[in-house]
N, C-alpha and C positions, 0 to 999 in steps of 0.2 A: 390491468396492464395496458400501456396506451401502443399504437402502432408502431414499428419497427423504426419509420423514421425518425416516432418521438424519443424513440430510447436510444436510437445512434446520436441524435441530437444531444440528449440531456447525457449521455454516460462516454461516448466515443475517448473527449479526452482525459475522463479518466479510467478508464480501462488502458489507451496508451500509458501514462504513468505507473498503474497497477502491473502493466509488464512489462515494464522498464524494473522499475522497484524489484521484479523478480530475477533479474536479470537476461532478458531479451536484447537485443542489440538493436540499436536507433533503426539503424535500417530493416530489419526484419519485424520491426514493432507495427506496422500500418497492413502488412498481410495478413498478421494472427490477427489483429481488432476485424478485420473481414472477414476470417473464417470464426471469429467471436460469433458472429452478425448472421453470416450464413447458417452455422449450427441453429442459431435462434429463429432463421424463420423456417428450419427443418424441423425442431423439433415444438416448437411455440402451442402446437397443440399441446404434448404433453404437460405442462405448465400449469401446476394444481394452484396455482396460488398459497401452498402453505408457508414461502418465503416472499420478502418482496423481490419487485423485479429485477435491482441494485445487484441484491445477495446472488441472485439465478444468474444473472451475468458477470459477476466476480468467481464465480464456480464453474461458468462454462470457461472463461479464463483463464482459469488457474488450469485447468486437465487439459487446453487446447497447449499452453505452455509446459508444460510437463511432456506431452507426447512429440511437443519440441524438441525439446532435451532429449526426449531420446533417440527421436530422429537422426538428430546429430552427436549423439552417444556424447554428451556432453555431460558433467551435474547439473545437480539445480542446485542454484545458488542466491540466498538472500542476502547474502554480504556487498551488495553493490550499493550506487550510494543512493540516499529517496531523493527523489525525483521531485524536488518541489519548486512550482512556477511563482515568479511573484503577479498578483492579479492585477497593480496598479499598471495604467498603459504606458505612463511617462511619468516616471516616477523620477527624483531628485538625484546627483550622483551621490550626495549626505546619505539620502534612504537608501539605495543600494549596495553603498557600503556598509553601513550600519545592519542591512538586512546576510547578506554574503556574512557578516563576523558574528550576528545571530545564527545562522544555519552552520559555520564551520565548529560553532560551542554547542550546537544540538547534536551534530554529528560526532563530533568529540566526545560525549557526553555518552553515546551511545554505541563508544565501541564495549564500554562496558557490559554490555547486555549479549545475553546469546542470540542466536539465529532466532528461535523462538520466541524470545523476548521482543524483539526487534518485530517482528510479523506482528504481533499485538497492539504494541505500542502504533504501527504503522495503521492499523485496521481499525481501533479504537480510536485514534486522537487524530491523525492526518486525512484519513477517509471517513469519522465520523459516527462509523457504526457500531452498533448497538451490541452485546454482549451476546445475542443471542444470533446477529447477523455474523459477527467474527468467528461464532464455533462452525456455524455452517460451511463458511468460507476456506475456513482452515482444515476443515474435515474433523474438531473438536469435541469435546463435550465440552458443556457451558462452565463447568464446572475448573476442567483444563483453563480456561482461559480467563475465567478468574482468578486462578492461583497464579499463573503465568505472568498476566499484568499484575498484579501484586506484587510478587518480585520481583519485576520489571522496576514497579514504581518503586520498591526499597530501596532497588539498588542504583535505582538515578539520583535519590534524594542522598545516598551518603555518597555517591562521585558528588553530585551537586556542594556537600557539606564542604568535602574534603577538597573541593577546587577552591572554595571559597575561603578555606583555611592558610589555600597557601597563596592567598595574596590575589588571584583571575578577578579582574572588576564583574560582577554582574550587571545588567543592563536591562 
């Protein structure tokens, strides 16, 4: 695991998105990525390596956001919307629109999924990680999150059928 300021560097703004995604509010999102950061060089000794450094800061995350919630006796809630940045700097007003009508048919697409559904699909395919980094994450067996994106992905591909049944251009 590289120094604290490599992992603020390399993860800072996606751990912002990861708790936004959890539903953290813009303005309160820049103090938990701090006490993310703080926790880690408190506890940084403990730190066995038997996950990577990604997964050990998606899970100090996700419990620093939790004892949010209950801070403010709030729930927790995954129903917010993801949090996805477009990476070009100056991109076309054509691709920006055509990217916004891709994201509002992905979004669309996935109100059909549950809360759970939605966490996987988010951990697996928008954040990248790996089946065995998503259970850790999620506090899972590998096994749960197999089954889980599974019918996740059945039940996108028959929204996906049945959109396309009733006419929605794909793109």
């Amino acid at each position: 695991m590289g120094s604290i300021e490599e992992l603020y560097r390399q993860y800072n703004q996606e751990l912002i998105h990861f708790l936004i995604y959890l539903g953290v509010k813009k303005e309160e999102v820049e103090d938990l990525v701090q006490e993310v950061f703080i926790r880690v060089l408190k506890t940084k000794c403990l730190f066995k390596g038997e996950s990577s450094a990604r997964t050990w800061l998606y899970t100090i995350a996700k419990n620093i956001a939790i004892d949010h919630f209950r801070k403010q006796k709030s729930f927790y809630s995954f129903d917010s919307e993801i949090p996805i940045h477009i990476k070009d700097e100056q991109p076309l007003p054509d691709e920006i629109t055509l990217q916004k009508e891709q994201l509002d048919w992905i979004k669309q697409l996935l109100r059909c999924c549950t809360a759970d559904q939605k966490k996987v699909i988010y951990c697996r395919y928008l954040k990248e990680m790996s089946i065995g980094e998503t259970a850790i994450n999620l506090g899972w067996s590998e096994s749960k999150v197999k089954t889980t994106q599974h019918r996740a992905l059945k039940l996108l591909k028959r929204s996906l059928v049945n959109s396309s049944n009733m006419g929605v251009a794909l793109k």
